[in-house]
C-alpha positions as a LaTeX table, in Angstrom:
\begin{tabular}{lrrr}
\hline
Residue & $x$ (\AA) & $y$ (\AA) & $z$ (\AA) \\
\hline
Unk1 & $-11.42$ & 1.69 & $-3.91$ \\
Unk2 & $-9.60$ & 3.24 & $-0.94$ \\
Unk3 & $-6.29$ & 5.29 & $-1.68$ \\
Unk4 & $-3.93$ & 4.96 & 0.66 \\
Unk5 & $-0.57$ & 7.48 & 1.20 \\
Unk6 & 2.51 & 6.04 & 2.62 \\
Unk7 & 5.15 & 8.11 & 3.84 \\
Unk8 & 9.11 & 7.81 & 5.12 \\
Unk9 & 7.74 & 8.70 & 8.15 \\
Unk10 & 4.51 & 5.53 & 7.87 \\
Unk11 & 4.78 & 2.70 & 10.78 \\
Unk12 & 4.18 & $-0.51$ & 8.32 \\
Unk13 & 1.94 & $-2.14$ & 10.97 \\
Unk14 & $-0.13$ & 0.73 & 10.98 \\
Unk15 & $-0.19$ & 0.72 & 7.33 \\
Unk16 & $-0.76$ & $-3.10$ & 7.10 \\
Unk17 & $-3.64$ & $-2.72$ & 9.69 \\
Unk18 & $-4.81$ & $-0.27$ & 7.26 \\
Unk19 & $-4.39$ & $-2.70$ & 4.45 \\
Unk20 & $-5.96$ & $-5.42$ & 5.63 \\
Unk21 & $-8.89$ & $-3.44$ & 6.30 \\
Unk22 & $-9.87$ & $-2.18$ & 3.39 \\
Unk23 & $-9.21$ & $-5.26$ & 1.64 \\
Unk24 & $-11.70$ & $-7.08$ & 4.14 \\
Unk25 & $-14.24$ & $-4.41$ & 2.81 \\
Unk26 & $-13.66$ & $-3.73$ & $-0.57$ \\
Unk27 & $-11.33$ & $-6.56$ & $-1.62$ \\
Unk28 & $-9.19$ & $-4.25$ & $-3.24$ \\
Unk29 & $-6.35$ & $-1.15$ & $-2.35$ \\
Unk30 & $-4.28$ & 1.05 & $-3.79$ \\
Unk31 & $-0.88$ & 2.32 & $-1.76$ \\
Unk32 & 0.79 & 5.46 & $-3.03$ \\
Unk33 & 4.43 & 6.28 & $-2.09$ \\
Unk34 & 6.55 & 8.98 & $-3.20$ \\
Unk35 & 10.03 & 8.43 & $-2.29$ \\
Unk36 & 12.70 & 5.73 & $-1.43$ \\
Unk37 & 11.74 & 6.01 & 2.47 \\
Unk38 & 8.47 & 5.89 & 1.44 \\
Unk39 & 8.27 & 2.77 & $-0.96$ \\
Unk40 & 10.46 & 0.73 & 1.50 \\
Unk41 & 7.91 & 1.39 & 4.38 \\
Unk42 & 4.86 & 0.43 & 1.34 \\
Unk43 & 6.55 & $-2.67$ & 0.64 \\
Unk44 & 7.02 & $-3.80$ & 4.04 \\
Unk45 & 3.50 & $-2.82$ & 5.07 \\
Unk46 & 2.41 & $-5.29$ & 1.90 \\
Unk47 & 4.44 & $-8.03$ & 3.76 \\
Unk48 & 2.98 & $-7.61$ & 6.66 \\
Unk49 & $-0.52$ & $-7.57$ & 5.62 \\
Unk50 & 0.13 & $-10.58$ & 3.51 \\
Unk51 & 0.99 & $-12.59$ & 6.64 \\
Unk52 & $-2.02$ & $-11.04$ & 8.68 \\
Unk53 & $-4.28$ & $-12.51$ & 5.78 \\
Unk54 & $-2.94$ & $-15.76$ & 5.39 \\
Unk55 & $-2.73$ & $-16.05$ & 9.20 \\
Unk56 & $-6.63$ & $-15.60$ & 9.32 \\
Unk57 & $-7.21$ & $-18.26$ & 6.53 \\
Unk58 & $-7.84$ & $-16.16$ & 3.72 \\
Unk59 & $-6.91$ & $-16.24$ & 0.23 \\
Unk60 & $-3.76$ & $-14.88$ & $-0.81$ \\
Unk61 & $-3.07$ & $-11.19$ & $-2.13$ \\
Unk62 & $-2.08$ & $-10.04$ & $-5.27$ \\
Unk63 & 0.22 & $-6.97$ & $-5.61$ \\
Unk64 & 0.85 & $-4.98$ & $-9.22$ \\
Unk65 & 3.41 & $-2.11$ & $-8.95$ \\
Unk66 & 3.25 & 0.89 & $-11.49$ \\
Unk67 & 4.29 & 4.31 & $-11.39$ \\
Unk68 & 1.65 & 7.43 & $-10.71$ \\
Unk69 & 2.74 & 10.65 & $-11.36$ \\
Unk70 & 1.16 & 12.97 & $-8.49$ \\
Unk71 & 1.53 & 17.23 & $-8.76$ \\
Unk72 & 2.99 & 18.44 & $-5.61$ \\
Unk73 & 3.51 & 22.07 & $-4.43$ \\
Unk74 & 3.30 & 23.15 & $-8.07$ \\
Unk75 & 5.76 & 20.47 & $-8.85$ \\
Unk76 & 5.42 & 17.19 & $-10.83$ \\
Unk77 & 6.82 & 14.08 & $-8.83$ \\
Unk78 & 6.81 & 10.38 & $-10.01$ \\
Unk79 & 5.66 & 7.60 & $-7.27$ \\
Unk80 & 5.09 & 4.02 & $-6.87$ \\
Unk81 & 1.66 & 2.85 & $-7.35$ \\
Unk82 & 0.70 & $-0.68$ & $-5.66$ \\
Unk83 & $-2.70$ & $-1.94$ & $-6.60$ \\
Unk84 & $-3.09$ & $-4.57$ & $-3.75$ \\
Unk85 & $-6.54$ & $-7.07$ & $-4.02$ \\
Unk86 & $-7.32$ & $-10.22$ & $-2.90$ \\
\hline
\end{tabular}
């Protein structure tokens, strides 16, 4: 399963392109964001990956949200974890 990191700084088409991707090979993702910035440009890229399936015919996805905890510069932070499959 392919890990994905989305930043503040992530264009969400990029990251949907992304998305879509590595669902068409592996039929599953996982998106990592640490951050406000970053889960708002995560949860847009989901959106627009969900319409670029569906626009091709394909099932629908499924998204699960969790938190990850993720060790940082010595530091521990807490992110958002989105397990994306089809």
């Amino acid at each position: 399963m392919e890990i994905l990191k989305v930043a503040s700084t992530s264009n969400p088409n990029a990251v949907a392109g992304a998305i879509a991707g590595a669902l068409e090979n592996d039929g599953i993702v996982e998106a990592h964001a640490i951050g406000a910035g970053a889960v708002n440009q995560a949860v847009k890229a989901i959106a627009i990956a969900r319409r670029l399936i569906e626009r091709e015919g394909e099932t629908e996805i499924k998204v699960i949200p969790g938190f990850i905890d993720v060790e940082i510069g010595g530091e521990l932070k807490t992110g958002m974890r989105f397990i994306i499959e089809k």
